[in-house]
C-alpha positions, 0 to 999 in steps of 0.5 A: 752217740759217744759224748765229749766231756764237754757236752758232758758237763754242758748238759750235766749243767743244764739238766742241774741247773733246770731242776734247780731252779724248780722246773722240768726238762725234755731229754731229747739229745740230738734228737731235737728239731733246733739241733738238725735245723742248725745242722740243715742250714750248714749243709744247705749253706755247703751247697751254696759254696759249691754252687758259688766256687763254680761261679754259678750262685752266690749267697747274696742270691735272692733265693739264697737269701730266701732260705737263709732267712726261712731257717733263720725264722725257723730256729727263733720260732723252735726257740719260742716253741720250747718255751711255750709248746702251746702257743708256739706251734702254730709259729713253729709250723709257718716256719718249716713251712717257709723253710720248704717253701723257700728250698723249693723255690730255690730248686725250681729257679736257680740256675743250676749246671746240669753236671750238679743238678742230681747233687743239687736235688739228692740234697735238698731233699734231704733237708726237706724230708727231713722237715717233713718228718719233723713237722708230722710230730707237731698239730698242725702239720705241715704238707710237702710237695711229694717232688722237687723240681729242677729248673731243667724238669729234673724231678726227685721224690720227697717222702717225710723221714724224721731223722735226728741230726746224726742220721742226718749228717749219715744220711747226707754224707752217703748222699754227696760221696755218692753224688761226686762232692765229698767236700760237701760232707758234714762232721759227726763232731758238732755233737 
């Protein structure tokens, strides 16, 4: 990973400032759970662009909102988790788990076009087997549906891959270009 002068600093900073003040600190990069879930939300919400330029889905969509709110419950109950491992995992974990859940509905009940449903599946999956492999990390875990399924019948494996934010953003790059949207693609620079 090649770090700007401005991480550099701001994470100097921290690290300073955290053993300053007498306490300890986990050196996790871009490695840690909040960053991909913030990273996730971006690309699920590209998602929602593409499906609103065509006119078929708005973010003001029931199921959009569902998972908007999920990952938005997500990242506060990661920020309590980091706070209190012990006492916000069980938190933390109904929070991915709603973040699946959520994607999952928003798969199997969106109307989706037919033209953009392979894109539509690659990529989500990403995104849940991506919580997946995050999840396994913590007790207790969470289980993932093993196939998102289309509206149409449409069907993709899931399979838990705990990716950091720049595999991630690799991973779901590869994905869109391959699919015919690299508009969707995400920038390396938010790191």
């Amino acid at each position: 990973m090649i770090q700007t002068r401005r991480s550099f600093v701001k994470s100097s900073g921290m690290l300073l400032l955290a053993t300053t003040a007498g306490g300890s600190i986990e050196l996790t990069g871009c490695d840690s759970l909040g960053n991909y879930l913030s990273v996730g939300l971006a690309a699920f919400s590209s998602l929602v662009a593409l499906l609103a330029k065509d006119g078929v889905l708005t973010a003001s969509n029931p199921l959009v909102m569902d998972v908007n709110a999920a990952f938005a419950a997500a990242m506060a109950a990661d920020q309590t988790y980091q706070k209190d491992k012990a006492a916000g995992t069980s938190a933390l974990v109904a929070a991915l788990d709603a973040v699946n859940a959520a994607l999952q509905a928003f798969t199997s009940q969106a109307v989706i076009p037919s033209t953009l449903i392979t894109l539509v599946l690659d990529a989500v999956e990403i995104i849940i087997s991506t919580i997946a492999g995050w999840a396994g990390t913590l007790v207790p875990t969470i289980t993932v549906k093993g196939t998102l399924t289309a509206k149409s019948g449409q069907t993709k494996a899931v399979v838990a891959k705990k990716r950091s934010k720049h595999t991630f953003i690799s991973d779901w790059n590869a994905t869109v270009t391959r699919d015919g949207s690299p508009q969707l693609t995400l920038k390396n620079s938010w790191f």
